[in-house]
Every structure is written in structure tokens, then in C-alpha cells.
N, C-alpha and C positions, 0 to 999 in steps of 0.2 A: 868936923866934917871929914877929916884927913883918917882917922879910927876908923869911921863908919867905910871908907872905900877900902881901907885897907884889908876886914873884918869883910865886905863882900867881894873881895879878890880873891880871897881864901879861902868862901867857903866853895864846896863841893857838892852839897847835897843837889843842885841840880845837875852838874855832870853825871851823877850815879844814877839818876831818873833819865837821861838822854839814854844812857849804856842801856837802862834796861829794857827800855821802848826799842832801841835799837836792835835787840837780842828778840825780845819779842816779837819783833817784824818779821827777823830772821827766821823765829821759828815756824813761824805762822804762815809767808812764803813757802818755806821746806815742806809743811803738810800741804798746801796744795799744788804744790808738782809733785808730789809721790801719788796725793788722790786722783789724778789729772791721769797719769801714767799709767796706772791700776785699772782704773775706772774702764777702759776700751775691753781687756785682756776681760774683768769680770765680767762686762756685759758677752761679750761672746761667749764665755763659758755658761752664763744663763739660759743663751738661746740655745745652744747644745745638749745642756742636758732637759730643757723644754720640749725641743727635737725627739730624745731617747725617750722620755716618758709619753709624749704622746702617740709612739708607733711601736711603745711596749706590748706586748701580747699577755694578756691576765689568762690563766688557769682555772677554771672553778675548781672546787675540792674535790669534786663527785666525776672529774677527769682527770685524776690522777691514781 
């Protein structure tokens, strides 16, 4: 019984599966407060250039 605690005192492989959940989180966080961030800036540049194209003025060929 004494092997066996000692042998899971030692092991690590679940510390390495916390760390990577943990980084994971991390990353996965970080993408969305940058899409969060973005997201306002893109929408208004949609409505803008929605704006420009539809009070764009077209040319037929045969006025030019």
C-alpha cells in the first residue's frame, strides 16, 4: 500500500492535463475578447459601406 501512494504522489500526468485545460481556457478566453472587441468596429464598417453602395450612382455604357 505504501508503493502504491508513493507511485501516485509522483505521478504527474494529471498535473499536465490541468496545465493544459488551463491554457486552453486561456486561449479560448483571449479569442473571445478580441472577437467581442472587433465585432462592434466590423459591424459599423458593414453598415458603411451598405450606405455607399446603395446611393452609389451606376452609369449605363451608352452614357458614357
Amino acid at each position: 500500500m505504501t508503493k502504491f501512494i508513493n507511485t501516485f504522489a509522483r505521478d504527474e500526468d494529471g498535473a499536465v492535463t490541468v496545465d493544459w485545460v488551463v491554457l486552453t481556457a486561456a486561449i479560448v478566453g483571449l479569442g473571445i475578447a478580441v472577437l467581442a472587441s472587433v465585432r462592434s468596429g466590423a459591424t459599423d464598417l458593414a453598415g458603411e459601406i451598405q450606405t455607399e453602395l446603395t446611393n452609389a450612382d451606376i452609369t449605363s455604357p451608352s452614357g458614357l
